[in-house]
N, C-alpha and C positions, 0 to 999 in steps of 0.2 A: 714796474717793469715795462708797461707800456708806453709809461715818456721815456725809459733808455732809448725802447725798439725804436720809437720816433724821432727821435737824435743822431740813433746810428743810420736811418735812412733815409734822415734831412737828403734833399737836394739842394745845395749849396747854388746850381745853375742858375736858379729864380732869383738869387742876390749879388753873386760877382761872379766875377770871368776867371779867379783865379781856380787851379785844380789842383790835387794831391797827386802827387806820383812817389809810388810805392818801389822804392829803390829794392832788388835781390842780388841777393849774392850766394855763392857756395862756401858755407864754414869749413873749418880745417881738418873736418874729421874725410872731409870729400863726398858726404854724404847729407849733412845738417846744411839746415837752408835759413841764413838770415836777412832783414829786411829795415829799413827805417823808411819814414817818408819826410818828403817835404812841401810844400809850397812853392807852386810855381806862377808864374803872373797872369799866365793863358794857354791855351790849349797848345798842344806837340803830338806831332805824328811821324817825325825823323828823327832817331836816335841819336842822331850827329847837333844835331839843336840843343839838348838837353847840359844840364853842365856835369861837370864834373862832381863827385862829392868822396868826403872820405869817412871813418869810419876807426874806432878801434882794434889792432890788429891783436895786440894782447889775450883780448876777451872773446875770441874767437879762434885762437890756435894759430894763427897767421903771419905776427909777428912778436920778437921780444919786446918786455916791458919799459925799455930804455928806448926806443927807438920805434913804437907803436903805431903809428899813422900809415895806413894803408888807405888807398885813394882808387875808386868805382870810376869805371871808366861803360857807361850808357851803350849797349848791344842793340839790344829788340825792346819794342814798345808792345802792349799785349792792352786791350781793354780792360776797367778794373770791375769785376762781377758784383765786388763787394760795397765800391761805393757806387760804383754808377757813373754816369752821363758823361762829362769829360775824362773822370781822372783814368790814371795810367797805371800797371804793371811793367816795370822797368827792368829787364836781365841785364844784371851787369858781370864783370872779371875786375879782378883787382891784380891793383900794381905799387910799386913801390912810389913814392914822391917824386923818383929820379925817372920816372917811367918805364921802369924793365918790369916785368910779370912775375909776382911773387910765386914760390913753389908750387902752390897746389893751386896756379890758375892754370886749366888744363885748356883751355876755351882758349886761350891765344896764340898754341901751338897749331891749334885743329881748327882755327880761322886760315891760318895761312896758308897750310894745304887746301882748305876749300878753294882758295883765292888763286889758288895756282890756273892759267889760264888753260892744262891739258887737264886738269881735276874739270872745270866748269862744262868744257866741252865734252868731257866724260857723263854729264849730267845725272850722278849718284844720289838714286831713291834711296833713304831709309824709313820701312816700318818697325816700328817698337811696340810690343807689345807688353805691358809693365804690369807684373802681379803683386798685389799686397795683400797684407793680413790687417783686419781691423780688431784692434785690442782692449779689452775694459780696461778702465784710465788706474783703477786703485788696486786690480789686482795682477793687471797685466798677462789676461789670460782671455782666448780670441772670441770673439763676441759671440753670443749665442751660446756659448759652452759653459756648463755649469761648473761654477766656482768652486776650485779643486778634483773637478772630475773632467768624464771624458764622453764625446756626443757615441752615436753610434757609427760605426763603420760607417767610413767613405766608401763610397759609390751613389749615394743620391741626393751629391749636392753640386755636384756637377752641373752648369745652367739651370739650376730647379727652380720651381716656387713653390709659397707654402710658409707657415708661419715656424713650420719644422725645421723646415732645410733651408731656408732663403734669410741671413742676419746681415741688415743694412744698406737692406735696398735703397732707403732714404737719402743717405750719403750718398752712395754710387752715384743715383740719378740727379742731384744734386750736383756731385762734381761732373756730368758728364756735362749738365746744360750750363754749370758755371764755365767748364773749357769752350764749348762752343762760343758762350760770348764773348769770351776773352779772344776771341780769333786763333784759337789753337785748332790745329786739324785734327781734331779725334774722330776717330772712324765707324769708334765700337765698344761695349763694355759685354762680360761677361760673368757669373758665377764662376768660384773655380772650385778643382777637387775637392777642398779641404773648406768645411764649413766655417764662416770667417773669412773665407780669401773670398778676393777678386781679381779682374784684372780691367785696365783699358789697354786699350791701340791708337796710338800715336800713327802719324803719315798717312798714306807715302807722303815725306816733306822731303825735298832737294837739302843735301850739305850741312852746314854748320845750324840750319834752321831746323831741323830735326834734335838736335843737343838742346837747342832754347825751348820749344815748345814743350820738350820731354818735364824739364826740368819746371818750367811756368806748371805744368799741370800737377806735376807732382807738387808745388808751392801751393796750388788752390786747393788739391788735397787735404794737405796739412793744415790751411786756416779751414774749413769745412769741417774734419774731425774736432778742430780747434773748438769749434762753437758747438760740436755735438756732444762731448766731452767725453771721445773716446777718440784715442791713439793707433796711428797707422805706425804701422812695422814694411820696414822692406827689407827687412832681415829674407836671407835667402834659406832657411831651416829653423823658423820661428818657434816652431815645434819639433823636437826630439822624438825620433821613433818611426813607425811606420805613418806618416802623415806627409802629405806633398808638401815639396818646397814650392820656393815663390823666385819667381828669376826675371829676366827684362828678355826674351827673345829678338833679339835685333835684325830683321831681313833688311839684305842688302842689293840694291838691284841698278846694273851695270847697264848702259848703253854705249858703244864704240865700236867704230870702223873700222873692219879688219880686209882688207882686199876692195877697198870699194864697194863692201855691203855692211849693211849695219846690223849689231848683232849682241842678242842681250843676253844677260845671267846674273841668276840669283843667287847670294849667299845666306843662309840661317846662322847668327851665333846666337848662346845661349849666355847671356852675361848675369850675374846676382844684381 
């Protein structure tokens, strides 16, 4: 196991110029996050550099099986935690061959309102606040809680610590310093009500860059649980019954000119 670990965090740097860049995407369920990578000849730090690539739309709910070719079109560049040094985390949307935005690319509608030049000057803060459930991988029942049973009443797991009330602090901080280096603006991580949950905080990011960081961090999440070999849930009532749910709180914060003064305000939504 310790020639894999030393394979998987070879630095490639010391021998060529080329890097991996780890293409994402949003699967069809609008929730499921898939990825391929490729080989690139040298380092990119402009989305618009990047090429194009495509992808089976079939096997991912995106397109019929007669006519399956669905084509990534390169967003945001994010640093990549997992291999290191040059290579790339890629957010991409996807489109048809003929270039129009296939159904569930939600990211092409909600660029072009960013892009709109009264949106920019509006200059629109979002924080997000994103909760999840961390889950054992074989019986799908939230970490720290004994198999087939139930912990004690919530109330002191709330920010806690303790070997009691605190399951998978490892992960958390983990993903928190793996967002940081991937250049995501995370702000914050915390315990939530419900033993097993957490949450992070996304922003404040301006616009359509709030939707990619959201989504990049939830991506390093998933590979992170991936290697821990235990399963995140963002099911919004992962547990039936008297136990919190898990939701994305979205603050939304306005700046514009009303009368020649400038003048701000906040919206809370509560999204799953």
């Amino acid at each position: 196991m310790s020639l894999l670990a030393d394979l998987v965090n070879l630095d490639i740097s010391d021998n060529s110029e080329k890097i991996i860049a780890e293409y994402i995407w949003v699967g069809g369920s609008g929730m499921d996050m898939r990825s391929k990578a490729r080989t690139l000849p040298g380092p990119v730090t402009d989305p618009s550099k990047l090429p194009k690539w495509n992808y089976d739309g079939s096997s991912t709910g995106q397109a019929p099986g007669q006519d399956s070719e669905v084509i990534l079109y390169p967003q945001a560049i994010f640093k990549d935690p997992f291999r290191r040094g040059n290579n790339i985390l890629v957010m991409c949307d996807a489109y048809t061959p003929a270039g129009e935005p296939i159904p569930t690319n939600k990211r092409h509608a909600a660029a072009e309102i960013f892009a709109n030049p009264d949106v920019i000057a509006e200059v629109p803060w979002y924080g997000i606040e994103q909760e999840y459930t961390l889950l054992q991988k074989d019986v799908n029942w939230p970490l720290g809680w004994p198999i087939g049973g139930f912990p004690g009443p919530q109330g002191p797991y709330y920010c806690s610590i303790g070997a009691d009330k605190s399951f998978g602090r490892d992960i958390v901080d983990a993903h928190y310093k793996a967002s940081l280096y991937a250049g995501i603006n995370i702000s914050g991580i915390n315990g939530e009500v419900m033993p097993g949950q957490w949450e992070f905080q996304v922003g404040p990011s301006v616009g359509i860059s709030a939707a990619d960081e959201i989504w990049i961090a939830r991506y390093i999440l998933e590979r992170i649980t991936e290697i821990a070999g235990v399963v995140v849930s963002f099911d919004p009532k992962p547990i039936p019954g008297d136990w919190n749910g898990a939701g994305a709180h979205t603050n939304y914060r306005d700046t514009l000119r009303i009368g020649g003064q400038l003048q701000t305000w906040t919206l809370t939504l509560l999204l799953p």
